[in-house]
C-alpha positions in Angstrom: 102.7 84.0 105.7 105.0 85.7 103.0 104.0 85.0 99.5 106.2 84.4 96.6 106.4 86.5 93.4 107.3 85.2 89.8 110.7 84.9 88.6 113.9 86.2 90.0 117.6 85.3 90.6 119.7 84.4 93.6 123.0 86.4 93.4 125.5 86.2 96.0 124.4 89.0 98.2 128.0 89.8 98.8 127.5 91.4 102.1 129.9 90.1 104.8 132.6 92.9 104.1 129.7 95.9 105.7 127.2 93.6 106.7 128.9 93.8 111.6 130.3 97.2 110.3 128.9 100.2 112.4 127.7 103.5 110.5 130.2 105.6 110.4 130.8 109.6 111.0 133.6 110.3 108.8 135.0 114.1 108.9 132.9 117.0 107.1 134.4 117.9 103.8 135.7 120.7 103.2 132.8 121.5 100.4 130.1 120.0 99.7 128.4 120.4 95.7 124.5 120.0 96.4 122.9 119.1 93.1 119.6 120.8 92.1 118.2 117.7 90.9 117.7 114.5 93.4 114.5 113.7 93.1 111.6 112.6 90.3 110.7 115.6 88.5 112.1 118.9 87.4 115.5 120.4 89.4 115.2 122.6 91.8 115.5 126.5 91.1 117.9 127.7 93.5 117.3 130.1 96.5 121.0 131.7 97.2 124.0 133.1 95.2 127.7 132.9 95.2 128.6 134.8 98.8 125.8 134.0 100.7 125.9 132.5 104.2 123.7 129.0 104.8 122.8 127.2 107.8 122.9 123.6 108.1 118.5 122.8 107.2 118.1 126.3 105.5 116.0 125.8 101.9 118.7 126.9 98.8 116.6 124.5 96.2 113.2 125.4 95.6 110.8 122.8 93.5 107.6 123.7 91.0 104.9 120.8 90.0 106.6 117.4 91.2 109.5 117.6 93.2 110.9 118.8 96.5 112.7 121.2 98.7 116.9 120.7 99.0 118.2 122.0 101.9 122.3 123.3 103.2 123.8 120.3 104.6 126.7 122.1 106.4 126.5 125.6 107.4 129.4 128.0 105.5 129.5 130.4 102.3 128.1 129.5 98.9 131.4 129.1 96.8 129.3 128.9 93.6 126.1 128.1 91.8 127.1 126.6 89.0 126.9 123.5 86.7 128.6 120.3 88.2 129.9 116.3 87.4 126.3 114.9 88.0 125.8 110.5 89.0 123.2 110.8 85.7 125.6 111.6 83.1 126.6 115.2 82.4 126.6 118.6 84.4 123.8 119.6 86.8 122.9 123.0 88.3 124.6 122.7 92.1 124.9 125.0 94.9 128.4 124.7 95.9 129.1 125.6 99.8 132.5 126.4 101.7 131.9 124.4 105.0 132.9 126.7 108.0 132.3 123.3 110.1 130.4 124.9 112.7 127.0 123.5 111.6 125.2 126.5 112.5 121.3 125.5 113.0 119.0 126.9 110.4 116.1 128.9 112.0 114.2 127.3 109.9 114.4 123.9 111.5 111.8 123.9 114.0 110.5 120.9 116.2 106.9 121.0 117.5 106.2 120.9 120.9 104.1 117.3 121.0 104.5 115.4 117.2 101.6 112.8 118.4 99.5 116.2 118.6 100.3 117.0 115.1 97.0 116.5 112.2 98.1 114.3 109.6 97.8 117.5 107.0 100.7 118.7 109.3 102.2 116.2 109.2 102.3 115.9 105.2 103.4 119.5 105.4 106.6 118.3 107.8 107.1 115.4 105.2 107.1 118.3 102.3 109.1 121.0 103.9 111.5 118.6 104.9 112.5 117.5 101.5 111.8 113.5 101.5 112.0 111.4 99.0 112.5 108.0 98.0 115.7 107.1 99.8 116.3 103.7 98.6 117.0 105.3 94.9 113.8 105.9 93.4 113.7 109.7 94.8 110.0 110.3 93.9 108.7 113.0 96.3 107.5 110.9 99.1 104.5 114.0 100.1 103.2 113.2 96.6 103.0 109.3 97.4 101.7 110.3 100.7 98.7 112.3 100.1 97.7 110.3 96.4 97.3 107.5 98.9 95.4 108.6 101.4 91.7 107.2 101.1 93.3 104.6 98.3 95.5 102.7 100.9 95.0 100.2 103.4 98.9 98.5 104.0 101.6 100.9 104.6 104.5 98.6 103.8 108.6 99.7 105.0 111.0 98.1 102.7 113.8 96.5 104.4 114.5 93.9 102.3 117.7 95.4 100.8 117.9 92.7 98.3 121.2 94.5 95.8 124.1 92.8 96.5 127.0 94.8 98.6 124.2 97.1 100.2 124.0 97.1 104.1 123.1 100.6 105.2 119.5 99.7 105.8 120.4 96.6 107.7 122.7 98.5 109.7 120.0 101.3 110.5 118.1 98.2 111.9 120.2 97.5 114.2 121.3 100.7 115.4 118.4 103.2 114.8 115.5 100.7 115.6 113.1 103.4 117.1 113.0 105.4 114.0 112.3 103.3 111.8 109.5 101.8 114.2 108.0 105.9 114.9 108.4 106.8 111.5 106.1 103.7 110.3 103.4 104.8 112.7 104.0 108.4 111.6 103.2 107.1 108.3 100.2 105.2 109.3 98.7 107.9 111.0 98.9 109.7 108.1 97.6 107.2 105.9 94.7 106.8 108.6 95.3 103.2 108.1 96.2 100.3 110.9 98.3 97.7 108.9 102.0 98.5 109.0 104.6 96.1 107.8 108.2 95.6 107.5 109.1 93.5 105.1 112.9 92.1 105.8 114.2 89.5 104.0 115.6 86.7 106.6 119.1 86.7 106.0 119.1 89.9 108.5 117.7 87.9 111.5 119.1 90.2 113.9 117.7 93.1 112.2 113.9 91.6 112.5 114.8 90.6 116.2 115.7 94.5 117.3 112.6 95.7 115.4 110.1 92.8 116.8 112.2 94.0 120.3 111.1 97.6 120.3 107.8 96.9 118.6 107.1 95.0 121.7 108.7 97.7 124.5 106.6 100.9 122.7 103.2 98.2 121.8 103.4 100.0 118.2 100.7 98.5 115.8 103.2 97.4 113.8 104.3 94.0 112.4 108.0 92.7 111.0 107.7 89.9 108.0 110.7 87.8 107.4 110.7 87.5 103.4 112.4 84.6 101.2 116.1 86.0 100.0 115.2 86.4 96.5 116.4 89.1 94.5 114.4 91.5 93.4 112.3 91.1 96.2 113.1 94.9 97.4 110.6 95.9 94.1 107.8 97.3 95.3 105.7 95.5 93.4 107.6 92.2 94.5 107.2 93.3 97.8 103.4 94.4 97.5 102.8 90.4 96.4 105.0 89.2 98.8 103.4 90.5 101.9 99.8 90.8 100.8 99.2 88.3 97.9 97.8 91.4 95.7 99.4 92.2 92.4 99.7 95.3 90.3 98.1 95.4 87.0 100.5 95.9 84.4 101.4 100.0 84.1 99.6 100.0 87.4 101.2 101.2 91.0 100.8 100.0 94.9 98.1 102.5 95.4 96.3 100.4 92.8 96.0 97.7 95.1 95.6 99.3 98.5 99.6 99.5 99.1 101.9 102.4 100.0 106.0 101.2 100.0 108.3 103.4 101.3 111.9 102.4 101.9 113.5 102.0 105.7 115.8 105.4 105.1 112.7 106.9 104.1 110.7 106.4 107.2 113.5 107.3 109.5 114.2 110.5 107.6 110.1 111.0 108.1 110.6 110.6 111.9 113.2 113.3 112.1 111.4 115.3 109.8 107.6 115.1 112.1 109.6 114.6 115.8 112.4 117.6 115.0 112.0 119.2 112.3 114.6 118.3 110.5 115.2 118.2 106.8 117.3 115.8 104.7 120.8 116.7 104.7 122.9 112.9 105.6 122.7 109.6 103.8 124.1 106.4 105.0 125.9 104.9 101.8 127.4 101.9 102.0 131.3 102.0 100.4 132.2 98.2 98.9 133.7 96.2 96.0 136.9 94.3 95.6 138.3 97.9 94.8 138.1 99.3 98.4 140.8 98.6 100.6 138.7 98.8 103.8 134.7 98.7 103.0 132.9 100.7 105.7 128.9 101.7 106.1 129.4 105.5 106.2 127.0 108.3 107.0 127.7 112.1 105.5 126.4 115.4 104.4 124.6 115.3 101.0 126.5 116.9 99.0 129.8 114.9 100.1 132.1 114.3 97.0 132.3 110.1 96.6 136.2 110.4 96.7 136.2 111.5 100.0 134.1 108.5 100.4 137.0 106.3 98.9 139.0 108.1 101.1 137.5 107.4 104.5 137.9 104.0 103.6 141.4 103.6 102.9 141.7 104.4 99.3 141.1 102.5 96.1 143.5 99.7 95.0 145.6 100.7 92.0 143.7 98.1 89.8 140.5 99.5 89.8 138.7 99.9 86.8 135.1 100.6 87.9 132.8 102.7 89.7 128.9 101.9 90.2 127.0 104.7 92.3 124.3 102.1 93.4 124.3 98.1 93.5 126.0 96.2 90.9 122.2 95.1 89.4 120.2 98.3 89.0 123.6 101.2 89.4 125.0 103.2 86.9 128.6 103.3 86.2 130.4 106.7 87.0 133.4 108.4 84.8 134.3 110.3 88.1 135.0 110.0 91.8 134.1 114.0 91.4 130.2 113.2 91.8 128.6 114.0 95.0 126.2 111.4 97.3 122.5 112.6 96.6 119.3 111.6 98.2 119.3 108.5 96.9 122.6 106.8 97.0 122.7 103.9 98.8 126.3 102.9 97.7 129.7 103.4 95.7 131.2 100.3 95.1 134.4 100.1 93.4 135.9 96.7 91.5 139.4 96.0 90.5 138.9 91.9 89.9 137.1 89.5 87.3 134.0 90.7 87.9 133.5 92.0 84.8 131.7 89.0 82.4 130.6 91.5 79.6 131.1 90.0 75.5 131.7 92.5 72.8 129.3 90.9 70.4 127.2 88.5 72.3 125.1 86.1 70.9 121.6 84.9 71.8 120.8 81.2 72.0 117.2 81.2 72.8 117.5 79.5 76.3 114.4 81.3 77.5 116.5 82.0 80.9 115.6 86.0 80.5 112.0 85.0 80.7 111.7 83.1 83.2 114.0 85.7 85.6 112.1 88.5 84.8 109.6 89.4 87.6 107.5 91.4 85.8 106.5 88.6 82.8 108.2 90.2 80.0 109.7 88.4 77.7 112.9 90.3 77.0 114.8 88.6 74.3 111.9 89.9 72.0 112.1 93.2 73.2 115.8 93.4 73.2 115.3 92.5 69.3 112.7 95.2 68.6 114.6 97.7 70.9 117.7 96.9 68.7 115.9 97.2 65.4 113.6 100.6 66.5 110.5 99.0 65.9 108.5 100.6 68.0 105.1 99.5 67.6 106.3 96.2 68.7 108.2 97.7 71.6 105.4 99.1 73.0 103.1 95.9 72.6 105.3 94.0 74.8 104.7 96.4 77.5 108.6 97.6 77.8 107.4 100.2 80.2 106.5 98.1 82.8 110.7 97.2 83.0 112.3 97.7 86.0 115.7 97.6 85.1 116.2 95.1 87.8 118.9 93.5 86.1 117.7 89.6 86.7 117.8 88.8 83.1 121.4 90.1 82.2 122.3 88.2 85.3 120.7 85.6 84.5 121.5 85.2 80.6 124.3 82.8 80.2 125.2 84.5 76.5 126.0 87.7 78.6 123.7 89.9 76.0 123.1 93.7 77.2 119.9 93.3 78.2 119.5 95.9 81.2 121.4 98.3 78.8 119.4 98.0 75.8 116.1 98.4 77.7 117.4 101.9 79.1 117.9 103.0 75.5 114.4 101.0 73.9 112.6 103.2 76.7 113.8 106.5 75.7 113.8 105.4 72.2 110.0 105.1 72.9 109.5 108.2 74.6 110.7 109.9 71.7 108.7 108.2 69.7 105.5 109.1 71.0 106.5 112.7 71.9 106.7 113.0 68.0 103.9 111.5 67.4 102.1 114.0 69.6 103.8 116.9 68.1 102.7 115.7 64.5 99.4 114.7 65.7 99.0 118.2 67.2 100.7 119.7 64.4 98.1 118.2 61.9 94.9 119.3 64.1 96.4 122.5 64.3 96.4 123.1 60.2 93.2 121.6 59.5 91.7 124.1 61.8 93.4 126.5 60.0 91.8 125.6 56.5 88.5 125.2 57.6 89.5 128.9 59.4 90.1 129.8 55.7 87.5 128.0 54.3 85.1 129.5 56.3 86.6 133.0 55.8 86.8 132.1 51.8 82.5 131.5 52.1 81.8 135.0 53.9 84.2 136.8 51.3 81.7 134.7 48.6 78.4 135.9 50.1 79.7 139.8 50.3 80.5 139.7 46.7 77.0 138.2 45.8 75.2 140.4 47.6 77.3 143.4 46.9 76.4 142.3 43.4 72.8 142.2 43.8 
C-alpha cells in the first residue's frame, strides 16, 4: 500500500492534448549543436575538431571527476566546435555537426553476445560508456548513483510518476516501449544485487500500469508496478522514496540513505539499450505542448535537435506567443530562444500564448501560511524568501534552504503570487557564495598565521646565532 508524503498541490495535469498521442519520428535536422555540458558536473572536453567525420554513437565529449561521455547523434562532418545558445542561460562549448543523414554506425557501438551473461561491473561499465544520466532532468551521472549504491541499497525504484503538468513522454514509453522499461529495471537490479524493484506510476495512467503488470507477467520479471496518489510533486525522489516504502530522507540526506536508488523510466530504457546493444544516448522523447502549439505532438529526436524544429514538426507556434519553458511549467526554465538544442534531459518545450501568466510586479505577502503547508520538504518558505531577499545568510542557512527542490508547490500554491521558486534559485547561489568566501578567508587567514609563526620562528634562530656568535 502507497504511502502518502507531506504537503503538495493538485495542478491540473494538463495532459489530454499528448496524453493518445504516439511518439513521433520527425525528420533529422539538418544540424544538430551537441552541448558539452548535459549532465551534473563539469562539461565535457571535446574529442573532434571542425572537419572531422562522426558516426552516429562515436564519443566527441569526454568527462573528468563527475560527469559523462556525449556521443554523435547523427553521423556527418563537424561544422564547428564552438560556443552556443545554451537552455541554462548563456553560451556553452558545443560540437556542431553537418548531418549527411546516413547514420553511419559508430564502431564503437558494440552489443555483447548474451547481456544476462554480462557481471554487473560490466555492466556499470555499459551504463558509463554509454553516457546515462538522469533523464527525467536531474542529469546526474547515473554510473555514479549506480555503483555509490551498491551494498547501501535494497529498493531499486523506476519513476513513472510524471507528475509536471503537460508532460507525457514517459507515459507514452509505457505504453509503447513496455519491455524496456521492464529489462532495464532488472538490469538495474542485477546490478544493485538487490530483489525489490518498483515502478511507481501515479494512477491517472491506468493503462500504462496495465501494459507493464502485462509484460511483467509474460517474461515472470521480479518486478512490481505501484499505482501512486496523483499529487504533485510526487515524481521527487524523495516523495517517491516515502511513497512506496514509508522511509524518509533525513534532511540534506539522499535515497541511498535510506536503502533507495530512483532512477527515472527514460533512464532505465536508455540502460537496456545501453547493456542489450550497446548503444549510447543520442534520442530523447520530449513532449511539445502549451496553448502556443498549434498541434502538440510526443516527439522523439537526435540530441542535439534545435527546439524550433521541434515547433516546427508540430505545426508552428501561434502568432501570440509570448513564452517558452524548456521543462514543465513548475520546475522549467524560461528560454530567450527557440535556437537552444534538446539535451539529455529535456522532457518538454511548451510554448503559451494565453492568460496563463498570473505573475504581480510587486506582490505582497499576507501571511496565509499556504507556502508551508505545500511545501513537501517542511520548509517554511515565506521566512526564507524574507532572509533570501534581505542577504541574511546565517538565517538562510538555518532554515535549511538547501534542502529546496524548486518544486514550485508554494508559488503555485501562494494566492499573493510572490516569487517564491525564483527567489530560492538566487538565495541558494547567494549562499554558495557565501560560504565559498568564507572558505577563501578562512584559508586565507590559516595561511598568514603560518606564515608569522614561519617568521617568528626564523626571527628566534637569527636571535640565538647572534648570542652565541657573541659569546
Amino acid at each position: 500500500m502507497a504511502s502518502a508524503f507531506f504537503g503538495g498541490v493538485h495542478p491540473h495535469d494538463m495532459k489530454a492534448a499528448t496524453n493518445e498521442k504516439p511518439i513521433q519520428q520527425i525528420s533529422p535536422p539538418v544540424e544538430v549543436v551537441i552541448p558539452m555540458s548535459m549532465h551534473f558536473g563539469a562539461p565535457c572536453t571535446p574529442l573532434v575538431k571542425k572537419g572531422d567525420h562522426v558516426k552516429l554513437g562515436q564519443k566527441i565529449g569526454e568527462f573528468r571527476g563527475l560527469g559523462a561521455p556525449i556521443h554523435a547523434s547523427v553521423s556527418g562532418t563537424v561544422k564547428a566546435v564552438e560556443p552556443r545558445p545554451y537552455s541554462m542561460g548563456g553560451n556553452m562549448m558545443a560540437v556542431v555537426i553537418e548531418n549527411d543523414f546516413q547514420d553511419e554506425l559508430s564502431e564503437e557501438v558494440q552489443a555483447p553476445e548474451n547481456p544476462e551473461a554480462l557481471t554487473p561491473e560490466e555492466m556499470v561499465e555499459a551504463v558509463k560508456n554509454a553516457g546515462i544520466v538522469g533523464m527525467g532532468g536531474a542529469t546526474f551521472p547515473t554510473h555514479v548513483k549506480i555503483s555509490s549504491g551498491i551494498g547501501k541499497v535494497d529498493t531499486v525504484i523506476i519513476n513513472g510518476a510524471e507528475c509536471e503538468p503537460y508532460i507525457t513522454g514517459d507515459h507514452r514509453t509505457m505504453l509503447e516501449r513496455p519491455e524496456e522499461i521492464i529489462h532495464g529495471a532488472r538490469y538495474l537490479g542485477k546490478m544493485l544485487n538487490v530483489d525489490r524493484i518498483v515502478i511507481g506510476v501515479e494512477d491517472n495512467k491506468q493503462n500504462g500500469i496495465d501494459e507493464l503488470n502485462r509484460v511483467i507477467q509474460e517474461t515472470g520479471a521480479n518486478v512490481k508496478v505501484q499505482p501512486l496518489r496523483c499529487r504533485y510533486p510526487q515524481g521527487g525522489e524523495k516523495q517517491l522514496c516515502q511513497a512506496i516504502t514509508g522511509r524518509q530522507v533525513p534532511p540534506g540526506g539522499l535515497p541511498s540513505n535510506i536503502g533507495c536508488a530512483v532512477f527515472n523510466i527514460n533512464t532505465t530504457c536508455a540502460v537496456y539499450r545501453a547493456v542489450a546493444q550497446g548503444m549510447p544516448v543520442v534520442r530523447k522523447i520530449v513532449t511539445v505542448s502549451g496553448s502556443g502549439v498549434i498541434e502538440p505532438k510526443n516527439i522523439e529526436c537526435p540530441i542535439g535537435t534545435p527546439v524550433s524544429e521541434l515547433f516546427d514538426a508540430c505545426g508552428g507556434l501561434k502568432d501570440e506567443t509570448y513564452k517558452l519553458i524548456m521543462g514543465g511549467p513548475m520546475m522549467g526554465m524560461a528560454q530567450y530562444t527557440a535556437e537552444v538544442p534538446v539535451g539529455k534531459g529535456t522532457g518538454a518545450m511548451l510554448a503559451f500564448c494565453e492568460d496563463e501568466e498570473q505573475n504581480l510586479d510587486n506582490p505582497q505577502c499576507i501571511r496565509c501560511g499556504r507556502c508551508v503547508s505545500a511545501c513537501p520538504m517542511h520548509l517554511e518558505p515565506l521566512f526564507m524568501y524574507q532572509y533570501a531577499s534581505k542577504n541574511m545568510m546565517e538565517e538562510l542557512e538555518n532554515a535549511h534552504i538547501m534542502d529546496c527542490m524548486e518544486c514550485g508547490a508554494c508559488s503555485y500554491a501562494c494566492p499573493a503570487r510572490m516569487h517564491l521558486t525564483h527567489m530560492f534559485k538566487y538565495g541558494k547561489q547567494k549562499l554558495r557564495d557565501h560560504q565559498m568566501a568564507q572558505k577563501a578567508a578562512a584559508e586565507a587567514k590559516k595561511a598568514r598565521e603560518q606564515a608569522e609563526r614561519a617568521s617568528q620562528a626564523g626571527g628566534q634562530e637569527s636571535g640565538s646565532v647572534r648570542k652565541e656568535a657573541a659569546v
